[in-house]
ZADO-1210 file (C-alpha; in nm, 4 decimals, padded with zeros to 6 digits):
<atoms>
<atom x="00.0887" y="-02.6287" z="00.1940" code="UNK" pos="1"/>
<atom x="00.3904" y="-02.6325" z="00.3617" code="UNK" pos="2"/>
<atom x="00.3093" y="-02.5596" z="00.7626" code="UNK" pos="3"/>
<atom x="00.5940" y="-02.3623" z="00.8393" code="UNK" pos="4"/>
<atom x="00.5475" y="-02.0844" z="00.6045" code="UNK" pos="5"/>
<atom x="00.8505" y="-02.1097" z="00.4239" code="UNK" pos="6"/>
<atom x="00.9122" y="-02.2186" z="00.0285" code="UNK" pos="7"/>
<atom x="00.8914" y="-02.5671" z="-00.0631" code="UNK" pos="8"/>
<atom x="01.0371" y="-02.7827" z="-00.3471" code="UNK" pos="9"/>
<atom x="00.7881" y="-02.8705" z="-00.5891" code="UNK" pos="10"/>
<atom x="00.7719" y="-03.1964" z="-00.7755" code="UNK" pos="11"/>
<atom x="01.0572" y="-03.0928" z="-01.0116" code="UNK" pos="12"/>
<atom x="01.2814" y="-02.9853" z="-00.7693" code="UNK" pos="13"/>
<atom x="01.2454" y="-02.6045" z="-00.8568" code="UNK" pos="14"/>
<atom x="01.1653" y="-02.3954" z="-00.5587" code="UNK" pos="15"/>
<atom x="00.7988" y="-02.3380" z="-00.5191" code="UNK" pos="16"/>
<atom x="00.6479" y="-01.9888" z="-00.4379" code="UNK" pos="17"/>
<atom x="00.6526" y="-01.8661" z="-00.0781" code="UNK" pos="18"/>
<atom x="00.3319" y="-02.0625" z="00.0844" code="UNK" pos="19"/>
<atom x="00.2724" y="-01.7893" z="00.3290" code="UNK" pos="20"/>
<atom x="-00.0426" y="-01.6375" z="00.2915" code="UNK" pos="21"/>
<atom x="-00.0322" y="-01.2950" z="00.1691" code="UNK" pos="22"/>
<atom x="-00.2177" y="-00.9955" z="00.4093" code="UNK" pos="23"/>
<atom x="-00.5356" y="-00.9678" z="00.2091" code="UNK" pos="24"/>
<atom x="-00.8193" y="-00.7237" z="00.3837" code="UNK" pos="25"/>
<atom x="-01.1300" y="-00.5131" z="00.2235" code="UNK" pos="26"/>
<atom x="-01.2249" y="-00.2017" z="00.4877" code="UNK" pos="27"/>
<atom x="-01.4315" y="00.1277" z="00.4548" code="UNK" pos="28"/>
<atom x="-01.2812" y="00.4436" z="00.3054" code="UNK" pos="29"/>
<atom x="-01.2516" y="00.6008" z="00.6726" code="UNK" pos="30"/>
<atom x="-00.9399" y="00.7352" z="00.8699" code="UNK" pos="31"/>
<atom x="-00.9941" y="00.4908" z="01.1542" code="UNK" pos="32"/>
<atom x="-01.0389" y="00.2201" z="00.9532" code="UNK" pos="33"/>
<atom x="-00.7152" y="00.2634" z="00.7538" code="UNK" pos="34"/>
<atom x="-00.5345" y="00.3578" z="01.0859" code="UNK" pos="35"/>
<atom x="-00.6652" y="00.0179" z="01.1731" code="UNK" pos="36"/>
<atom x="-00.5689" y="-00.1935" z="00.8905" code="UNK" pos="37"/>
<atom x="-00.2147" y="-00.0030" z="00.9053" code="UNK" pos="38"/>
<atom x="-00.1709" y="-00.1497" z="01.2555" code="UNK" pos="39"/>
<atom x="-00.2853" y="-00.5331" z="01.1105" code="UNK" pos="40"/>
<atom x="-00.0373" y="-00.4681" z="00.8462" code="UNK" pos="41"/>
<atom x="00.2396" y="-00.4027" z="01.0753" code="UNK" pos="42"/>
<atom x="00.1358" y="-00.7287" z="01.3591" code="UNK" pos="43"/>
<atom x="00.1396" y="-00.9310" z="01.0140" code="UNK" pos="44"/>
<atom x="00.4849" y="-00.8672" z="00.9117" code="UNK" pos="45"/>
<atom x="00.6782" y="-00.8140" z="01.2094" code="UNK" pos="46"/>
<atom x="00.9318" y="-00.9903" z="01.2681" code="UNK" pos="47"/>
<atom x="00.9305" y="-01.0846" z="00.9129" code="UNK" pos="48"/>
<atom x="01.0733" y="-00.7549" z="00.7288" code="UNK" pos="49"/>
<atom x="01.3059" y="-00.4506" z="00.9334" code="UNK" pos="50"/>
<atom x="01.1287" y="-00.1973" z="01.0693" code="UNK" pos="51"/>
<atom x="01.2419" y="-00.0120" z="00.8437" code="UNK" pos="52"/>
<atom x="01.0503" y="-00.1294" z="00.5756" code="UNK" pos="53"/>
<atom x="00.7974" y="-00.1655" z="00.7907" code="UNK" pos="54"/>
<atom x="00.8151" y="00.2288" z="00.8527" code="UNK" pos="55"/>
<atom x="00.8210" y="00.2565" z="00.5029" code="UNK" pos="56"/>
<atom x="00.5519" y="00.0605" z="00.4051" code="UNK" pos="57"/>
<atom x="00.3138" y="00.2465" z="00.6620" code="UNK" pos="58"/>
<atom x="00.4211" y="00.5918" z="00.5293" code="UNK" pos="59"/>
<atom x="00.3431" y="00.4559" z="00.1748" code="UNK" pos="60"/>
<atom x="-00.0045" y="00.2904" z="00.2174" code="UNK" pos="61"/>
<atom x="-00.1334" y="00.5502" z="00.4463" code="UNK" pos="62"/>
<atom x="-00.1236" y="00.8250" z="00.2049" code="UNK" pos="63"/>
<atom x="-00.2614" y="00.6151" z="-00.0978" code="UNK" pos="64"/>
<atom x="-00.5511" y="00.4731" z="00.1340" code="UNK" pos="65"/>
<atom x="-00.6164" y="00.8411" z="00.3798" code="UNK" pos="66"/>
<atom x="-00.6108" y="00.9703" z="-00.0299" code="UNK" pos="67"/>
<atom x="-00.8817" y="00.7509" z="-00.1126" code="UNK" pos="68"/>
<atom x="-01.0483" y="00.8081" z="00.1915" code="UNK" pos="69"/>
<atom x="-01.0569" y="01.2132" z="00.1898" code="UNK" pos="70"/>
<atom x="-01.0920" y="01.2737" z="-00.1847" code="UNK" pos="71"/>
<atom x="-01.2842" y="01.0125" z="-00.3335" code="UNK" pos="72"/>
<atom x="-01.6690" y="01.1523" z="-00.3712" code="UNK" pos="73"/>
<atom x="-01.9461" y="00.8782" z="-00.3675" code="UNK" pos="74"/>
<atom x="-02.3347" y="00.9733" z="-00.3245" code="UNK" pos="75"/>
<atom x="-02.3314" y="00.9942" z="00.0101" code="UNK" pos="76"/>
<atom x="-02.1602" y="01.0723" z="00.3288" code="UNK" pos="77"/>
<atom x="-02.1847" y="00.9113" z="00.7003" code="UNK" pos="78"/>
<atom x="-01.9721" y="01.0612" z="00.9216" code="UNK" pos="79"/>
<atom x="-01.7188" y="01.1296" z="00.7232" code="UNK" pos="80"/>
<atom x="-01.7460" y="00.7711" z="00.5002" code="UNK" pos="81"/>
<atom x="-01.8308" y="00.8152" z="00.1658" code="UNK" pos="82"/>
<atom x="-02.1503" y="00.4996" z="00.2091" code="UNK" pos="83"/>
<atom x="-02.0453" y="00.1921" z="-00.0206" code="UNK" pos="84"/>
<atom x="-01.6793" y="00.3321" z="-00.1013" code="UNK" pos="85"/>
<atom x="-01.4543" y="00.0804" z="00.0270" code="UNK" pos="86"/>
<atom x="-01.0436" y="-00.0308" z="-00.0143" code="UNK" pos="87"/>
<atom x="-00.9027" y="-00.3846" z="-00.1050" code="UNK" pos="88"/>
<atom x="-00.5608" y="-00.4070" z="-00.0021" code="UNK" pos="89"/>
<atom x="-00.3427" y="-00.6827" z="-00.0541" code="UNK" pos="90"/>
<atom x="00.0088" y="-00.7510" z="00.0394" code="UNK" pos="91"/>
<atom x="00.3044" y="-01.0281" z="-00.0621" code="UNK" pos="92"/>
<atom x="00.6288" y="-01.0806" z="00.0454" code="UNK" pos="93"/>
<atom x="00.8870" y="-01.1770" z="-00.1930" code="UNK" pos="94"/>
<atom x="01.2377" y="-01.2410" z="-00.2043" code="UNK" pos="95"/>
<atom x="01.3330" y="-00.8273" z="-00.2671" code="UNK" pos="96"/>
<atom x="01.0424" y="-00.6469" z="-00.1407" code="UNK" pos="97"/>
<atom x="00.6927" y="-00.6030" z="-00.0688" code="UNK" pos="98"/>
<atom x="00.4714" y="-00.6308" z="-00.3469" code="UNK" pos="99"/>
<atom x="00.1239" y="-00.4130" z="-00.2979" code="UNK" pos="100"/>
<atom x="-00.2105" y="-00.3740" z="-00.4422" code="UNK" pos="101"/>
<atom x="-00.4838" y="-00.1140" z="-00.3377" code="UNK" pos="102"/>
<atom x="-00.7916" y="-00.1055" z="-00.5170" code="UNK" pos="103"/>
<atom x="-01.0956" y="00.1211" z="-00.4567" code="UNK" pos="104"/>
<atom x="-01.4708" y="00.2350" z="-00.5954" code="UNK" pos="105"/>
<atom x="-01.3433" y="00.5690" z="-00.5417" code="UNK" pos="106"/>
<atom x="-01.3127" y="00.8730" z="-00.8279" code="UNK" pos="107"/>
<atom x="-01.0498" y="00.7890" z="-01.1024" code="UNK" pos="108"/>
<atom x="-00.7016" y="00.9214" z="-01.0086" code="UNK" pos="109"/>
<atom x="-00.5826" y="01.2542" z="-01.1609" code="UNK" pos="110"/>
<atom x="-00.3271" y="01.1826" z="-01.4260" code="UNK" pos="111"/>
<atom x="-00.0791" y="01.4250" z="-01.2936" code="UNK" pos="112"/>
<atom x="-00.0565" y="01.1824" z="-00.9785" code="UNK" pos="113"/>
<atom x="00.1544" y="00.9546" z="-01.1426" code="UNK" pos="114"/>
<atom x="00.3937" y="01.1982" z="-01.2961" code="UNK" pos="115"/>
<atom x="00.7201" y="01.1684" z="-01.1016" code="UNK" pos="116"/>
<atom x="00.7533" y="01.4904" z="-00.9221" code="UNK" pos="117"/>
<atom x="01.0442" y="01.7123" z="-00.7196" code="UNK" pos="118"/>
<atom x="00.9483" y="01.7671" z="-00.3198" code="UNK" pos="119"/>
<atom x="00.7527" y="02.0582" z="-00.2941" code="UNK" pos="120"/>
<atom x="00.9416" y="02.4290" z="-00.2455" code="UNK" pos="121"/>
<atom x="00.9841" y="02.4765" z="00.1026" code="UNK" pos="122"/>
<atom x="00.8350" y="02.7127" z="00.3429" code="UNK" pos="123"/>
<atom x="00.9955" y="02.8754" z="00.5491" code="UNK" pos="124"/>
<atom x="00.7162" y="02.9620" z="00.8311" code="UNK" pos="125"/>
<atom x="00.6006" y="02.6028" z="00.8381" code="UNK" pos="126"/>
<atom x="00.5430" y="02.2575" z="00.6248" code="UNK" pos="127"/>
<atom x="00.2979" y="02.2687" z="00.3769" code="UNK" pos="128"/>
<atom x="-00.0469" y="02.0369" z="00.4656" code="UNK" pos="129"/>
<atom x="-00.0233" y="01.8991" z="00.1410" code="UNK" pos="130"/>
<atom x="00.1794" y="01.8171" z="-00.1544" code="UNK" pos="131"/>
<atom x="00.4035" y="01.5861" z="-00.0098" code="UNK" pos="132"/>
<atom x="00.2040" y="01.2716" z="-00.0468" code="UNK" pos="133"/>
<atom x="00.2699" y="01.1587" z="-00.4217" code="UNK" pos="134"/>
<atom x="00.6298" y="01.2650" z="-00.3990" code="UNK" pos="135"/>
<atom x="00.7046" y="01.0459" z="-00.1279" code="UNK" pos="136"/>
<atom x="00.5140" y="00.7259" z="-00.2743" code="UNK" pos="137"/>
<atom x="00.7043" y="00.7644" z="-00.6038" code="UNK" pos="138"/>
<atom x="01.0198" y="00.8303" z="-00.3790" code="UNK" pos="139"/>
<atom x="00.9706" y="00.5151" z="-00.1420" code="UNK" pos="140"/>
<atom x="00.8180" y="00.2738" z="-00.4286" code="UNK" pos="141"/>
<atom x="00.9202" y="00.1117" z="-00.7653" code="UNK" pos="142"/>
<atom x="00.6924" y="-00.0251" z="-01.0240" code="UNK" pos="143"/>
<atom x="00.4138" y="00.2254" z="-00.9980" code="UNK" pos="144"/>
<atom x="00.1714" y="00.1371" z="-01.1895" code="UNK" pos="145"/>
<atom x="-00.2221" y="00.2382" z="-01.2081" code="UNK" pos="146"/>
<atom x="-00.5315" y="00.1872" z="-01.4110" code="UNK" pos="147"/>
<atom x="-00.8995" y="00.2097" z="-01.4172" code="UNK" pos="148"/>
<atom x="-01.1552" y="-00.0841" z="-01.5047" code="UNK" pos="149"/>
<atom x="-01.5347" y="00.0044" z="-01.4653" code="UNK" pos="150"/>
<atom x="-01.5686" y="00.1679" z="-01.1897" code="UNK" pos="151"/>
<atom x="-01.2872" y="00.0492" z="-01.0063" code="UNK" pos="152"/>
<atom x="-00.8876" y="00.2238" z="-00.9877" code="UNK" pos="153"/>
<atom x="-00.6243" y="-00.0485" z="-00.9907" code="UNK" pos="154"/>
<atom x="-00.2676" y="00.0946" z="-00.8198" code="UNK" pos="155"/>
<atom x="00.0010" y="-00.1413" z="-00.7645" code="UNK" pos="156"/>
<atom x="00.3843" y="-00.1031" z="-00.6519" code="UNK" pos="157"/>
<atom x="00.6939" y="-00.3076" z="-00.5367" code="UNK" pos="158"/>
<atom x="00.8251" y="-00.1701" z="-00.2153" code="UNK" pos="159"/>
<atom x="01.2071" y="-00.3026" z="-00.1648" code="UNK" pos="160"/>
<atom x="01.3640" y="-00.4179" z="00.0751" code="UNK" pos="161"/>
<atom x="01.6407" y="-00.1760" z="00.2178" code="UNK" pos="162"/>
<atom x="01.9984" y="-00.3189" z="00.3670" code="UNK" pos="163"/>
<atom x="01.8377" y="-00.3819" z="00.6681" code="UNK" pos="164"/>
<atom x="01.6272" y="-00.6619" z="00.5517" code="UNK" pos="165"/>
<atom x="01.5712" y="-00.9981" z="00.7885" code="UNK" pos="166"/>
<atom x="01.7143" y="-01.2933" z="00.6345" code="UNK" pos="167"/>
<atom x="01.4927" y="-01.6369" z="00.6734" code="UNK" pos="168"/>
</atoms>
């Protein structure tokens, strides 16, 4: 492994895959605990990718993992934790984005989450609470893709880089 952090030739010459290590981290379905893994996220790739990707990334993850977290059911609750339902999120940065998986025990995803949508109507005596969430992770993300497997849900997504992106 390179020490550095940065590609490497391999023994044919061709340029190896970044040797970075990605941000890899398994936490409970609660608020505080995404709120803290958000913040990990962010010390892990500053400096690394704009803030505004950064900004972007944070917007994206905390409404799939706060989603996971506030609808998911499981047999019981603690607090507010659904006991035993946890998130596996894992992060890589590539040469034109951000490439992220979430996985979770949770409920299966409703279908008509991963229909691209329009923002929701506006009104006029205040935002909505909710409906906003699934446009703006199909707005900010390509590649959306999700599956189930046993009793796991599977969601995975390129976020790209924007103009702004640091060069190394």
């Amino acid at each position: 492994m390179n020490p550095s952090g940065r590609q490497s030739a391999g023994i044919d010459g061709r340029v190896a895959a970044r040797t970075e290590p990605m941000f890899n981290q398994v936490l409970p379905a609660h608020p505080r605990a995404v709120r803290k893994v958000l913040h990990d996220i962010r010390r892990r790739f500053s400096g690394e990718v704009s803030e505004d990707t950064l900004g972007r990334l944070e917007l994206v993850l905390a409404e799939v993992m706060n989603n996971v977290a506030e609808h998911s059911r499981g047999p019981a609750c603690d607090a507010g934790t659904v006991v035993g339902l946890s998130i596996h999120v894992s992060i890589v940065r590539h040469v034109s984005g951000l490439c992220c998986a979430i996985t979770d025990n949770g409920i299966s995803l409703p279908p008509d989450c991963l229909i691209p949508r329009n923002p929701p109507p506006p009104v006029r005596s205040a935002l909505p609470e909710g409906g906003w969430g699934w446009y703006i992770i199909h707005d900010l993300t390509q590649a959306l893709c999700y599956y189930r497997e046993g009793q796991r849900n599977y969601l995975a997504f390129n976020l790209p880089f924007g103009d702004d992106v640091l060069r190394h």
